[in-house]
Backbone as CSV, one residue per row, in Angstrom:
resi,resn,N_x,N_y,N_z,CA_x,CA_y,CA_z,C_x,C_y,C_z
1,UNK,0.853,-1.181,0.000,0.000,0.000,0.000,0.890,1.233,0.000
2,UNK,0.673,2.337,-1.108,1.672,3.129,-1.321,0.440,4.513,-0.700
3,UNK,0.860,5.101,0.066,0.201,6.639,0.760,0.904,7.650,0.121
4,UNK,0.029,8.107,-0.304,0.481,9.697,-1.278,0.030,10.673,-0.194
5,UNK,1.378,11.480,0.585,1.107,12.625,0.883,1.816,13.689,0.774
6,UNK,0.646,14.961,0.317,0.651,16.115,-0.481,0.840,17.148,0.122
7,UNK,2.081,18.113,0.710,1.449,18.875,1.390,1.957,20.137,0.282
8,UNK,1.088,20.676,-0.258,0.513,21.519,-1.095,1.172,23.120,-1.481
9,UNK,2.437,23.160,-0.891,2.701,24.777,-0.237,2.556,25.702,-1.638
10,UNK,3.082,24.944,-3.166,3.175,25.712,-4.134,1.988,25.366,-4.954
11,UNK,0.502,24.934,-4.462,-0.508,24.600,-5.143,-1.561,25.562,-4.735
12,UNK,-1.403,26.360,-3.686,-2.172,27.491,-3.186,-2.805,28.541,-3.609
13,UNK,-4.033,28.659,-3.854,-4.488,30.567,-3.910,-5.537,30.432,-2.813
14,UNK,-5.450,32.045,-2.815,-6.108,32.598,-2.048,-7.313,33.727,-2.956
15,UNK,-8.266,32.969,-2.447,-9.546,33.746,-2.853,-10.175,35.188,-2.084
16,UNK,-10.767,35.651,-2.523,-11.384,36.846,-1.730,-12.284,37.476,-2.822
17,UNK,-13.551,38.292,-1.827,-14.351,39.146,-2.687,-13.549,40.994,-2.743
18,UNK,-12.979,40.790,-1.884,-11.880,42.207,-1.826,-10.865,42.641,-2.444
19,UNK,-10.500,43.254,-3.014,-9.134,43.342,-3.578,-7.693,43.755,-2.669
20,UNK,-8.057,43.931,-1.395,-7.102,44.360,-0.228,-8.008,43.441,0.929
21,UNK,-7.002,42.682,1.271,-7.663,41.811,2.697,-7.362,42.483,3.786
22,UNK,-8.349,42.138,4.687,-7.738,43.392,6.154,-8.001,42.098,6.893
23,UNK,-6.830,42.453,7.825,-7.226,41.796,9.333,-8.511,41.126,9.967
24,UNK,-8.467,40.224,9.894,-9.898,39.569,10.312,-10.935,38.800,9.239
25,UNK,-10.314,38.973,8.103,-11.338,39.153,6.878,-11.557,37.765,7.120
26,UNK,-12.361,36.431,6.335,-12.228,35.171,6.040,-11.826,35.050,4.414
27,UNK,-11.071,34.284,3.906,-10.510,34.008,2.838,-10.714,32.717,2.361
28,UNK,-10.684,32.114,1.578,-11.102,30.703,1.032,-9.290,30.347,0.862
29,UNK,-8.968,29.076,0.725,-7.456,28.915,0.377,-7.764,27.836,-0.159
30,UNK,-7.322,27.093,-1.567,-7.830,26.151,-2.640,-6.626,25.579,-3.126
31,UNK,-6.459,24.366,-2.780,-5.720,23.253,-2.585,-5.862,22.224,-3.656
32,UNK,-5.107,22.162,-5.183,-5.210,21.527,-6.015,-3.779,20.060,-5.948
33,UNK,-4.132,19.035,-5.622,-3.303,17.901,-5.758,-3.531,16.777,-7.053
34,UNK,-2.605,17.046,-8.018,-2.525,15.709,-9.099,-2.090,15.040,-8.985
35,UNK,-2.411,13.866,-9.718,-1.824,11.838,-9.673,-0.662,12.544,-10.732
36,UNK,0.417,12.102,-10.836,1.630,12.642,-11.955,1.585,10.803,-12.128
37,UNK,0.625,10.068,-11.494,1.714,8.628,-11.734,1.166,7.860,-12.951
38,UNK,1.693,6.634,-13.377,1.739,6.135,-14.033,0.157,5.143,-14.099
39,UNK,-0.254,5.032,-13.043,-1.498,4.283,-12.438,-2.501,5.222,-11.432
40,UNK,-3.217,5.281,-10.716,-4.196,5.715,-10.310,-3.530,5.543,-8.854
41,UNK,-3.415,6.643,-8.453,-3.069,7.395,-7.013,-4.110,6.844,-5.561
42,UNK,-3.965,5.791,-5.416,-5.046,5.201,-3.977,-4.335,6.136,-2.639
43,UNK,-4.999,6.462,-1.731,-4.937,6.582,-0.181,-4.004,8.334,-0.491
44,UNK,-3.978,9.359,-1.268,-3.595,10.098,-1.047,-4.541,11.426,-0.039
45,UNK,-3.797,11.802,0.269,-3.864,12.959,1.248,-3.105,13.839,1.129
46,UNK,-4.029,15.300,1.650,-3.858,16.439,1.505,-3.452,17.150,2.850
47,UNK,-2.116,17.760,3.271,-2.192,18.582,4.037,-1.605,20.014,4.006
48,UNK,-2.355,20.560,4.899,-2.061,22.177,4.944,-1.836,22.498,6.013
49,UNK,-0.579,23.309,6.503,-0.574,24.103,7.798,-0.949,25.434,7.512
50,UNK,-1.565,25.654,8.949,-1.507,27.058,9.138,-0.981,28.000,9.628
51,UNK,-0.723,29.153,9.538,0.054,29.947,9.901,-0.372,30.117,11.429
52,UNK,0.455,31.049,11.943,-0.446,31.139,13.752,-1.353,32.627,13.318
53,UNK,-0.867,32.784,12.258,-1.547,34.197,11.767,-3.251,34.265,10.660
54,UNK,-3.468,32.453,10.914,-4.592,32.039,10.297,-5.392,31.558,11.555
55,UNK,-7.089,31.533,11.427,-7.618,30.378,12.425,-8.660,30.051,11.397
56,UNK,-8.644,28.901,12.060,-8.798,27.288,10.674,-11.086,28.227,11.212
57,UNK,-11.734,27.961,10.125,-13.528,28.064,10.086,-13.945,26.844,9.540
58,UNK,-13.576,26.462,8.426,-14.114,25.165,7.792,-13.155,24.437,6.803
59,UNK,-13.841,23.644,6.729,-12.749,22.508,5.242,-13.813,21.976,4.785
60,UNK,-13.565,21.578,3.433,-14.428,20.908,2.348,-13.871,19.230,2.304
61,UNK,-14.785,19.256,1.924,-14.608,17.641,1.244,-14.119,16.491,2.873
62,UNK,-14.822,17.035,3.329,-14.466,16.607,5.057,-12.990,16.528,5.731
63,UNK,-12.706,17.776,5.219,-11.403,18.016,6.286,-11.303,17.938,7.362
64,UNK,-10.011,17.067,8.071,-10.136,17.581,9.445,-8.923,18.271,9.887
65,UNK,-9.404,19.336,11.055,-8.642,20.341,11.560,-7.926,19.441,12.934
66,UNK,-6.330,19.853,12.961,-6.094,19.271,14.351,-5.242,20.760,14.777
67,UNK,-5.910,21.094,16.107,-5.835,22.570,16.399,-4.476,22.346,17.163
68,UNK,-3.937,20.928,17.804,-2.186,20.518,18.097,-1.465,21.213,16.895
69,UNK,-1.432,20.577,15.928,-0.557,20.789,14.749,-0.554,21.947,13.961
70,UNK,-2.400,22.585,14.070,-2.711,23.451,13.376,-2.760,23.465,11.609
71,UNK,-2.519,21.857,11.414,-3.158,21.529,10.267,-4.327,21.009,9.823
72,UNK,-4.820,21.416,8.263,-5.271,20.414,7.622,-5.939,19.482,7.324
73,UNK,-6.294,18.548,7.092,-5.428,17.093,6.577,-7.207,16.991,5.668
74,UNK,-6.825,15.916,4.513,-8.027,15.741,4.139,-7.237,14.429,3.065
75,UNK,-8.569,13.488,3.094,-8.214,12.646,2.483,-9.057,11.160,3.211
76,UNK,-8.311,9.946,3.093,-7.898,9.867,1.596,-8.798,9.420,0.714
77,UNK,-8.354,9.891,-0.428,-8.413,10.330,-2.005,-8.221,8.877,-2.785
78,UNK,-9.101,8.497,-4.063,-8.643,7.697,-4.721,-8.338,9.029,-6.056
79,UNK,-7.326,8.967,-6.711,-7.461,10.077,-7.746,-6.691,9.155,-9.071
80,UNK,-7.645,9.278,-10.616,-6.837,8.556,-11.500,-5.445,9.285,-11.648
81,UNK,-5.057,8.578,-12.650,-3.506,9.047,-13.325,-3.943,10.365,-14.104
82,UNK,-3.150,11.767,-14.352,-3.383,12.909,-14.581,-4.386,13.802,-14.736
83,UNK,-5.136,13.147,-13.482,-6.282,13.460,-12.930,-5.893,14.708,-11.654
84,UNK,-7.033,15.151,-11.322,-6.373,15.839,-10.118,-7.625,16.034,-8.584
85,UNK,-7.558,16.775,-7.944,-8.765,16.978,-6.805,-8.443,18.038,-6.073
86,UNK,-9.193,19.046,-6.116,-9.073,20.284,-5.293,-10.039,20.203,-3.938
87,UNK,-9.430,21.145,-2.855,-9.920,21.016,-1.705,-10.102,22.470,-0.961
88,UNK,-11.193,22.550,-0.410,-10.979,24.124,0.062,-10.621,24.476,1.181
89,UNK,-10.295,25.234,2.616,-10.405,25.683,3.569,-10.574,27.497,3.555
90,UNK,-11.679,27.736,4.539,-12.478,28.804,5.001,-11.218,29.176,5.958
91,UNK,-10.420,30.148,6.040,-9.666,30.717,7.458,-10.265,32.431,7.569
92,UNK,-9.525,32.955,8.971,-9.567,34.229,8.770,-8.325,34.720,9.194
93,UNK,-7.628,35.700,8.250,-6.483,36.345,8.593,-6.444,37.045,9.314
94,UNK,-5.534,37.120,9.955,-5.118,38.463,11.000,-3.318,38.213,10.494
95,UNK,-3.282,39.930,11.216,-1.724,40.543,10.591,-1.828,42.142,11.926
């Protein structure tokens, strides 16, 4: 059993209805992971940390938050070969 895990740092945007985020705002952050393999990607997972300058509101696709680590995690994923699966989390910034 091969575990694919993703942790995402250069797969990131950040959404908003604002064009300047302020302090406090909530932001969407959208988490795209592809199979690059040769066969179909079983048991992968997605994780994301957060900054201490984020606090976690929600996750999609049944994320779970572990407020120890302050990640993430979502999964696992069956995903084909150059296929892919995006994932969302709800935070709110502060700065």
């Amino acid at each position: 059993v091969h575990i694919y895990e993703i942790t995402p740092a250069d797969t990131i945007s950040i959404t908003s209805s604002k064009s300047q985020i302020t302090s406090g705002e909530e932001v969407i952050l959208i988490s795209k992971a592809e199979c690059n393999e040769d066969e179909t990607c079983n048991n992968l997972y997605i994780k994301l940390p957060l900054s201490a300058k984020m606090e976690f509101i929600s996750a999609s696709n049944n994320g779970r938050y572990d407020i120890g680590t302050r990640q993430i995690e979502w999964g696992p994923f069956t995903v084909l070969n150059n296929a892919n699966i995006e994932v969302e989390a709800r935070v709110k910034i502060f700065y």
